[in-house]
C-alpha positions as semicolon CSV with decimal commas, in nm:
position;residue;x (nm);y (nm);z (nm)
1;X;-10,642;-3,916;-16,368
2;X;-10,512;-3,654;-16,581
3;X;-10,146;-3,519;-16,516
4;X;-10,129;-3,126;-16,378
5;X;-9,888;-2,965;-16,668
6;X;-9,903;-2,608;-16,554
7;X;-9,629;-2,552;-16,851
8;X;-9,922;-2,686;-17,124
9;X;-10,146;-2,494;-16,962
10;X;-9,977;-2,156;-16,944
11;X;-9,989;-2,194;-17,353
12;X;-10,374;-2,123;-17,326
13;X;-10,362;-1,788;-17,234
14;X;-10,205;-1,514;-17,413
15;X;-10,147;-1,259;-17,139
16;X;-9,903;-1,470;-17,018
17;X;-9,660;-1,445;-17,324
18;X;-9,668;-1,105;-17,275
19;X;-9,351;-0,870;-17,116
20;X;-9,440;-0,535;-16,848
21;X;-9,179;-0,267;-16,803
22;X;-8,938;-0,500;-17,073
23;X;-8,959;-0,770;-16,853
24;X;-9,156;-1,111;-16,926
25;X;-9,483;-1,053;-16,714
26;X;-9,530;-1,241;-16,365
27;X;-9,881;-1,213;-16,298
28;X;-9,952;-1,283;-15,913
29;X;-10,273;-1,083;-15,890
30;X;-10,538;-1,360;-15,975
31;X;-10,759;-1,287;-15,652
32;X;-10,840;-0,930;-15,837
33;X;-10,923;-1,111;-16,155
34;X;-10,774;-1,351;-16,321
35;X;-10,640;-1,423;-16,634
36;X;-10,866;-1,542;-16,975
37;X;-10,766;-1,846;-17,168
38;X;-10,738;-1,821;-17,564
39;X;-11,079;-2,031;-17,584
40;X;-11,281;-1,731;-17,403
41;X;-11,152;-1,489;-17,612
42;X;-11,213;-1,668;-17,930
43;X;-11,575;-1,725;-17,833
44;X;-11,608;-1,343;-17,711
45;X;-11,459;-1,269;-18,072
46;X;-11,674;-1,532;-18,281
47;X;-11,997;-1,381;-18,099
48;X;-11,951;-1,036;-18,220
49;X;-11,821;-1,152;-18,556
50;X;-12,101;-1,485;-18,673
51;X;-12,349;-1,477;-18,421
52;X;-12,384;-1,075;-18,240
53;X;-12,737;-1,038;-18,248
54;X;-13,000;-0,969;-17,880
55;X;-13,170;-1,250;-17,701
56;X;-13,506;-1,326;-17,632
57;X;-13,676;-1,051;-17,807
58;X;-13,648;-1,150;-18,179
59;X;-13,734;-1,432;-18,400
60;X;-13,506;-1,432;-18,688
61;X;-13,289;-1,677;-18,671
62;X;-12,968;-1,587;-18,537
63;X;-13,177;-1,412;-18,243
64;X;-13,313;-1,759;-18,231
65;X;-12,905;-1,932;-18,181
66;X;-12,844;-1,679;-17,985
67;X;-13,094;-1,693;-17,746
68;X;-13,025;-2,093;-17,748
69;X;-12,669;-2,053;-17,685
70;X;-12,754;-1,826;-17,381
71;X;-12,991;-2,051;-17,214
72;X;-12,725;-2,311;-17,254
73;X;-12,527;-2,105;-17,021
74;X;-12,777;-2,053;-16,804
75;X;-12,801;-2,476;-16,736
76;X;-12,423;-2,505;-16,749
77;X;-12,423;-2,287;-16,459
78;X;-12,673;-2,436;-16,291
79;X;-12,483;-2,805;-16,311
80;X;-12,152;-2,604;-16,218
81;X;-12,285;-2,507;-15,850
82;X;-12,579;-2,788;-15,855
83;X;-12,848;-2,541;-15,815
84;X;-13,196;-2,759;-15,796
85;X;-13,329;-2,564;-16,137
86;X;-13,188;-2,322;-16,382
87;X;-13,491;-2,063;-16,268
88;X;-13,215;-2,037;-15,975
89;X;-12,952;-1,916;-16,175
90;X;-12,958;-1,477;-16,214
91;X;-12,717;-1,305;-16,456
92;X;-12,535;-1,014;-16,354
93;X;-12,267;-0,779;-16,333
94;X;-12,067;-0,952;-16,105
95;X;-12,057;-0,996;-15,747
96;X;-12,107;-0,643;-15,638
97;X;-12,461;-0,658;-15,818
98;X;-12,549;-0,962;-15,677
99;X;-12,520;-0,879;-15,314
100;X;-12,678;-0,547;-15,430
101;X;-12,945;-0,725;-15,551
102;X;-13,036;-0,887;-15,245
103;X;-12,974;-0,617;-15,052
104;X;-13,227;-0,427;-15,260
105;X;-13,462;-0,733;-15,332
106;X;-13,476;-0,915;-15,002
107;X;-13,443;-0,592;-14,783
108;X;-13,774;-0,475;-14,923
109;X;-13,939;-0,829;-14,893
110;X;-13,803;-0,892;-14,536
111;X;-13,631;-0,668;-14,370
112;X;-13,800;-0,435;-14,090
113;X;-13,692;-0,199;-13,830
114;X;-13,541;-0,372;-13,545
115;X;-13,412;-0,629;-13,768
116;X;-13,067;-0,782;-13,745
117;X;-12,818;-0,836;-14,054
118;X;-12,501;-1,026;-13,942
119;X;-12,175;-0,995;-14,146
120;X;-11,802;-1,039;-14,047
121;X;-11,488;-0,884;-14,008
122;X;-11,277;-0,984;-14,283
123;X;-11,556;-0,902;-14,569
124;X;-11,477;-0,690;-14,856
125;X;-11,645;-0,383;-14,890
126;X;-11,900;-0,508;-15,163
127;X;-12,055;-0,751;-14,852
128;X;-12,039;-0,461;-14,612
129;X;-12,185;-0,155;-14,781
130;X;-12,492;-0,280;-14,950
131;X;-12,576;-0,392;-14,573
132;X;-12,462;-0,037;-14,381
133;X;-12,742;0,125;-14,632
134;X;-12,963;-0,133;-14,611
135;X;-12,950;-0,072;-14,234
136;X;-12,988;0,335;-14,238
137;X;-13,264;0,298;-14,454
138;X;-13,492;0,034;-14,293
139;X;-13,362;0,081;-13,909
140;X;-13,201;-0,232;-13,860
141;X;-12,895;-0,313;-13,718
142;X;-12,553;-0,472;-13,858
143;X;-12,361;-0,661;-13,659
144;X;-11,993;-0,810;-13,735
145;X;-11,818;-1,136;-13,614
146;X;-11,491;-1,047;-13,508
147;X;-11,179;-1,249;-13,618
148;X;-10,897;-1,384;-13,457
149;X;-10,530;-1,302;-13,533
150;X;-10,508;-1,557;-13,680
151;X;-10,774;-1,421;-13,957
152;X;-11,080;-1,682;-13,827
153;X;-11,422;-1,631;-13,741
154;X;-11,476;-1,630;-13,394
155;X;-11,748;-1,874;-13,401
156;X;-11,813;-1,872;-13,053
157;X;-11,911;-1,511;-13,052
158;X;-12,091;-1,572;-13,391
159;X;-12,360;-1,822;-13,200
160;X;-12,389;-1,563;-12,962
161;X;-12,510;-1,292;-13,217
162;X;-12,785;-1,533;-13,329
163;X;-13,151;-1,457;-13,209
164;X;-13,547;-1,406;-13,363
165;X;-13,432;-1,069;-13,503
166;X;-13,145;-1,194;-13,711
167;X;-13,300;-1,207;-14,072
168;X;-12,960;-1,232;-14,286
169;X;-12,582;-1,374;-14,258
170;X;-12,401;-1,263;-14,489
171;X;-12,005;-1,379;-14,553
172;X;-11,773;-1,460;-14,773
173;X;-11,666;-1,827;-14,863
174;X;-11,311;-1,710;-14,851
175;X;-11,145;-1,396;-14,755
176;X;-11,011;-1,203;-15,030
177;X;-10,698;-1,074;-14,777
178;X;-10,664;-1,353;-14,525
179;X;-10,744;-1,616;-14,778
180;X;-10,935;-1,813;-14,471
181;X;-11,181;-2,059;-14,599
182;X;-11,452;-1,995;-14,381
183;X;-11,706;-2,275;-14,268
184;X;-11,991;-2,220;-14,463
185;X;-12,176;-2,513;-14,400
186;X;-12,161;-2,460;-14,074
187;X;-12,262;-2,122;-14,050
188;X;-12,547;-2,154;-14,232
189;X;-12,650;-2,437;-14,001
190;X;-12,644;-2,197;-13,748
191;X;-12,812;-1,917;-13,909
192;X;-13,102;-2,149;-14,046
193;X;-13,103;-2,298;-13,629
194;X;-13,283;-1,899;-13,574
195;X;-13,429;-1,912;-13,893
196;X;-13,240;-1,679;-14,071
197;X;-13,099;-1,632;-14,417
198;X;-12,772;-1,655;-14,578
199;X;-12,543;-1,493;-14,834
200;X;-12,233;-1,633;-14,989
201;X;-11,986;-1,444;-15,119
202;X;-11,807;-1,684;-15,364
203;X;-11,631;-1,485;-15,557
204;X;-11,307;-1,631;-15,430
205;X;-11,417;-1,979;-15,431
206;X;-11,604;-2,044;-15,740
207;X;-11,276;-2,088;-15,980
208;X;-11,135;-2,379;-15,797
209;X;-11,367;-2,492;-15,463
210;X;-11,644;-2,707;-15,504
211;X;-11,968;-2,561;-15,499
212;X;-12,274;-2,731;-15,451
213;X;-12,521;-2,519;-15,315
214;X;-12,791;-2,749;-15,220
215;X;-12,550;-2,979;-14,982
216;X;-12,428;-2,609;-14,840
217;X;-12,842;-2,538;-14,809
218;X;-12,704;-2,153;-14,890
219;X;-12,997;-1,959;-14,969
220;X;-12,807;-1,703;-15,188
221;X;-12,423;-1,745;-15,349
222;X;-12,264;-1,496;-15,511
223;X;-11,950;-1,494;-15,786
224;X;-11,804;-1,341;-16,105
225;X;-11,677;-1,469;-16,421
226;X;-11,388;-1,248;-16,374
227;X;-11,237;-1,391;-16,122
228;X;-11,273;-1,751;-16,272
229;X;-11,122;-1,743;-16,641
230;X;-11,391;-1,552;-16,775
231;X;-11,468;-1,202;-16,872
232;X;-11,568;-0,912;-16,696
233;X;-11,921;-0,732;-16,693
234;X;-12,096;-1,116;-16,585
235;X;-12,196;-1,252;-16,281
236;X;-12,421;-1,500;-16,119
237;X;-12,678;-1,514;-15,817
238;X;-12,773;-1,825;-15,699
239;X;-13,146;-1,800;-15,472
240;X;-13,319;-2,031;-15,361
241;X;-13,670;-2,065;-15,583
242;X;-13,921;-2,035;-15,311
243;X;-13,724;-1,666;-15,157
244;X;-13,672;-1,528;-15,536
245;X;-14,057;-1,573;-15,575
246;X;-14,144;-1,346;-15,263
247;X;-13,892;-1,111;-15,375
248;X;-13,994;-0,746;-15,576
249;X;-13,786;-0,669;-15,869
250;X;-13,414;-0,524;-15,837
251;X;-13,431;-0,289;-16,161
252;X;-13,703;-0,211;-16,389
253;X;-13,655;-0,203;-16,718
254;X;-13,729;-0,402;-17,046
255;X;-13,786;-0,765;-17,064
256;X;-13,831;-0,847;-16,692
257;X;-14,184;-0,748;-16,761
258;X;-14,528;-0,959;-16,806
259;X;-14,748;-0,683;-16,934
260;X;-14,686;-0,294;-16,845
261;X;-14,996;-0,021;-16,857
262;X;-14,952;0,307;-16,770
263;X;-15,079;0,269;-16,409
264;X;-14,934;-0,045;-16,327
265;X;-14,703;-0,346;-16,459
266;X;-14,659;-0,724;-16,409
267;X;-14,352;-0,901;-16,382
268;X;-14,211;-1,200;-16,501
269;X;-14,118;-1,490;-16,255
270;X;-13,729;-1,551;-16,143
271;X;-13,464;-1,542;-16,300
272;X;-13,595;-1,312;-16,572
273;X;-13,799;-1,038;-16,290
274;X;-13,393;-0,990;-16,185
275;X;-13,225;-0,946;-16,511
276;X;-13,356;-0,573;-16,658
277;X;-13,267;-0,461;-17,009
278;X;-13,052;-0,625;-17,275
279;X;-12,814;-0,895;-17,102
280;X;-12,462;-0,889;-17,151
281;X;-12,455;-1,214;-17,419
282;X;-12,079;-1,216;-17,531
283;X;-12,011;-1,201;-17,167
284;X;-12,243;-1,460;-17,082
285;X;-12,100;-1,680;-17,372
286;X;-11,761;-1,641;-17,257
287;X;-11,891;-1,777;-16,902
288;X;-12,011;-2,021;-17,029
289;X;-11,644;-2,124;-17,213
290;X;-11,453;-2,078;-16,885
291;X;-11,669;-2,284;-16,704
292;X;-11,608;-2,548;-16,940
293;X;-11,253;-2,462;-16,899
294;X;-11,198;-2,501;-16,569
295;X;-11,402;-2,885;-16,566
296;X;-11,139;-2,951;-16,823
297;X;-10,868;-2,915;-16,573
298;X;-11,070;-3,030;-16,287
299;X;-11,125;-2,806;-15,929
300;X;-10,937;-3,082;-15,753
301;X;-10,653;-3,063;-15,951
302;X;-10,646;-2,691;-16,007
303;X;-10,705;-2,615;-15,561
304;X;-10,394;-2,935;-15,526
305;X;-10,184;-2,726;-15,721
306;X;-10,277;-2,360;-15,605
307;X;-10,206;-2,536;-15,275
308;X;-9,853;-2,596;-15,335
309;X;-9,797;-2,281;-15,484
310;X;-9,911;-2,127;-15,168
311;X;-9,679;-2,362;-14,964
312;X;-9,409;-2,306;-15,153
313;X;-9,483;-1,911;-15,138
314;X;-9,512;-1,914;-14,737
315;X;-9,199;-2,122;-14,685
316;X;-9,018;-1,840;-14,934
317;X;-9,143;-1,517;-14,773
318;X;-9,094;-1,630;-14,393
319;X;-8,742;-1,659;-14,455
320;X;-8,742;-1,247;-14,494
321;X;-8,663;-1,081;-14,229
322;X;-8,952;-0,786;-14,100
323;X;-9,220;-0,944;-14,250
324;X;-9,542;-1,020;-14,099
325;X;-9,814;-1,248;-14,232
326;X;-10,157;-1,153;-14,240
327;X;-10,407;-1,426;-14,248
328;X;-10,253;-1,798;-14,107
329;X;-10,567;-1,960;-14,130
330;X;-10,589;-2,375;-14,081
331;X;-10,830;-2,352;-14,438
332;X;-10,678;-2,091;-14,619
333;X;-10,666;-2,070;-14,966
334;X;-10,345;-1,945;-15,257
335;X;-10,414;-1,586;-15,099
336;X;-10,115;-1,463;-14,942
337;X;-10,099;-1,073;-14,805
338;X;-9,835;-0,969;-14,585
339;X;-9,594;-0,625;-14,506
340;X;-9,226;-0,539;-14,455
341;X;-9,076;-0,359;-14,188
342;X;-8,966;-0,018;-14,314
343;X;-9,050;-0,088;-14,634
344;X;-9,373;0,014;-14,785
345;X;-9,626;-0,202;-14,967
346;X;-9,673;0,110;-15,266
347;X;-9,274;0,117;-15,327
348;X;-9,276;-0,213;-15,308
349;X;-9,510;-0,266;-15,568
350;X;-9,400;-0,017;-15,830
351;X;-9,029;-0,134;-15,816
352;X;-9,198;-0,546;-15,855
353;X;-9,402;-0,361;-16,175
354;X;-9,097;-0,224;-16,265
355;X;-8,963;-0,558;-16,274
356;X;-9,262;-0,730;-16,470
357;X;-9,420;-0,845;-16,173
358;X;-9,775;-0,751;-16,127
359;X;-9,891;-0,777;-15,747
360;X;-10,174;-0,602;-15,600
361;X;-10,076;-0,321;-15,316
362;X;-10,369;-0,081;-15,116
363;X;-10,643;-0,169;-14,873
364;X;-10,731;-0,455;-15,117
365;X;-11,148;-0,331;-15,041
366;X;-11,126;-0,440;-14,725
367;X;-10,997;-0,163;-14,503
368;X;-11,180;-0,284;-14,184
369;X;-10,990;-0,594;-14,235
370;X;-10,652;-0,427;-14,224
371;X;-10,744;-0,232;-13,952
372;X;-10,798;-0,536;-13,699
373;X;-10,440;-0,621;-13,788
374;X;-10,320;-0,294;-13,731
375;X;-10,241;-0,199;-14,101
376;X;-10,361;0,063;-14,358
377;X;-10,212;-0,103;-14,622
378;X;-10,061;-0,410;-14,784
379;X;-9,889;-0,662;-15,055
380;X;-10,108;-0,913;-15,156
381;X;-9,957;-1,220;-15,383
382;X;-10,222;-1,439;-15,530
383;X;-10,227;-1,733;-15,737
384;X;-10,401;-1,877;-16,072
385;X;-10,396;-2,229;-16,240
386;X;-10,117;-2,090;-16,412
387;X;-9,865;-1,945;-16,176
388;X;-9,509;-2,177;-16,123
389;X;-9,333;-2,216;-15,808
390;X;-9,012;-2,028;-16,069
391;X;-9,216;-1,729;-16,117
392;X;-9,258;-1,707;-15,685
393;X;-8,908;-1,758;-15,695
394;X;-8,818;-1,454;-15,911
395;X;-9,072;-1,260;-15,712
396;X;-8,918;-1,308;-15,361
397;X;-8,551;-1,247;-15,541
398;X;-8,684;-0,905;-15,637
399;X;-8,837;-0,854;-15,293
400;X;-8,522;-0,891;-15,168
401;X;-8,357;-0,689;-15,416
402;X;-8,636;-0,399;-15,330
403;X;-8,520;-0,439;-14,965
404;X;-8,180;-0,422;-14,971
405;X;-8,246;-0,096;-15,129
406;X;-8,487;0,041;-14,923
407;X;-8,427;-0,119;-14,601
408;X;-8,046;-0,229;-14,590
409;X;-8,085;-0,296;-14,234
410;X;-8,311;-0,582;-14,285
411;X;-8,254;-0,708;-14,620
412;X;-8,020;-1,030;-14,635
């Protein structure tokens, strides 16, 4: 079994030897998007400088590579969530698209006034949204699963939901402010007990949960290369291949066509009738490298070890007086989000940048999710394959250095 050596791996990515405000930089905002190893960049870079030229339209021969080296993305992706073909496997933006996508795509196949999409409390607002529109437009109705204080789904009030008119279940593998690791499999179970569909949201899973999407028996997942070592501006959408042949097109647009006349066009069949215009192939490339990347390392190993920075994190901040804990799931994953009495999460934030420590403050995109704890704002700490239990410790030090000046009464 190969040895975790978070040290050897913190040489891979260059961001990391970097300083903020004259202080080396303590990056502790992976859930937003996380860091990009020296290998992605170098493939971004050796795309655009040997090998830049469009896919699938040309014949010349580094159109031809180029095209080949995208497809081999496309199956790499498909063995990295164990999708049943690579005709599963959709290209885009990110996450946001994706559940746009279906939104769009499946809302037009399926959905009909009357209908019943089911989401959940603790979703961020790129699962919510696409479904409140969805709604106004087609006269259906969105419902929510409420969560306990302790950030869970209540389940029990989830099975109640269920009926003939639910069509869609849409929620997120784990919460990107609780950190709750939501029971998937078992939801869908549920959902697919009334016949209805279901909608990952894995963007906060796919860089170090397993993901095998035919044991979940999820009919759509969702996830960005952003948030898993890779770049920005690429995405994926797992369907399954018998609901992305019923469904219209998303966009229109080059390349997603069979034959267009001026009265009328054909379409070609899944993935390509989803991915419009020219694709995003340094992007795609460098997906492919982080992918690689992270099987390198392993999940197992990189979820062990994001599981005792999280440990370590929770033992450190509960020692603070005024602070209060927002999401203390059973399943939770290195997500931690919290506030301080008298002391808030904005100030708090710009004196930790001031100190080279880069934490994310705000709603985090999830405002009805702070709401049900009684907050309109919060710190959020989050952790990469890279973090070290040191680098928590200098971030609680300064914590405590930012309350003893802004809160003398509590700091200690």
């Amino acid at each position: 079994m190969q040895i975790f050596d978070v040290w050897k791996i913190r040489e891979n990515f260059p961001m990391l030897k970097k300083t903020m405000n004259g202080k080396p930089l303590i990056y502790l905002d992976s859930a937003a998007t996380t860091q990009k190893p020296q290998v992605v960049i170098d493939m971004i870079k050796h795309f655009y400088e040997e090998l830049y030229a469009t896919v699938y339209r040309s014949t010349y021969d580094l159109a031809t590579h180029a095209t080949e080296l995208y497809n081999r993305v496309r199956e790499k992706t498909r063995h990295f969530i164990n999708a049943s073909t690579e005709k599963e496997v959709i290209f885009t933006r990110g996450t946001t698209e994706s559940i746009n996508l279906v939104a769009r795509s499946f809302g037009r196949a399926f959905i009909r006034r009357g209908d019943e999409i089911v989401i959940s409390e603790m979703e961020h607002h790129s699962n919510i949204v696409p479904w409140q529109l969805l709604c106004e437009e087609y006269g259906a109705k969105l419902r929510v699963i409420p969560i306990d204080d302790r950030g869970e789904l209540r389940l029990d009030i989830f099975h109640q939901m269920l009926n003939e008119k639910t069509k869609l279940v849409s929620i997120a593998h784990v919460a990107n402010v609780t950190g709750t690791i939501n029971p998937i499999k078992l939801v869908i179970q549920k959902a697919h007990h009334y016949g209805a569909k279901v909608l990952i949201d894995g963007a906060q899973a796919a860089s170090h949960m397993l993901v095998d999407v035919q044991d979940l028996d999820s009919d759509f997942y969702a996830f960005s290369g952003h948030k898993m070592y890779g770049p920005m501006g690429i995405g994926v959408l797992y369907g399954k291949k018998e609901l992305l042949e019923m469904m219209p097109p998303f966009m229109g647009g080059g390349d997603m066509i069979d034959e267009v006349f001026m009265d009328h066009s054909t379409f070609q069949a899944a993935p390509f009738k989803f991915e419009a215009g020219t694709p995003s192939v340094a992007e795609v490339l460098g997906f492919g490298v982080a992918i690689d990347y992270i099987r390198s390392i392993g999940k197992e190993a990189i979820s062990a070890w994001q599981e005792k920075l999280l440990q370590h994190a929770t033992e450190k901040l509960l020692e603070l007086k005024g602070v209060q804990l927002i999401g203390t799931a059973t399943q939770k994953t290195s997500i931690l989000s919290f506030t301080l009495e008298d002391l808030h999460p904005l100030d708090l934030g710009t004196i930790l940048g001031l100190k080279g420590i880069a934490v994310r403050t705000g709603h985090l995109c999830a405002q009805p999710t702070l709401r049900r704890f009684g907050a309109n704002t919060l710190t959020r700490l989050s952790f990469g394959l890279y973090n070290t239990h040191e680098e928590i410790d200098v971030c609680l030090h300064a914590i405590k250095e930012a309350m003893a000046l802004l809160q003398p009464k509590l700091a200690h």
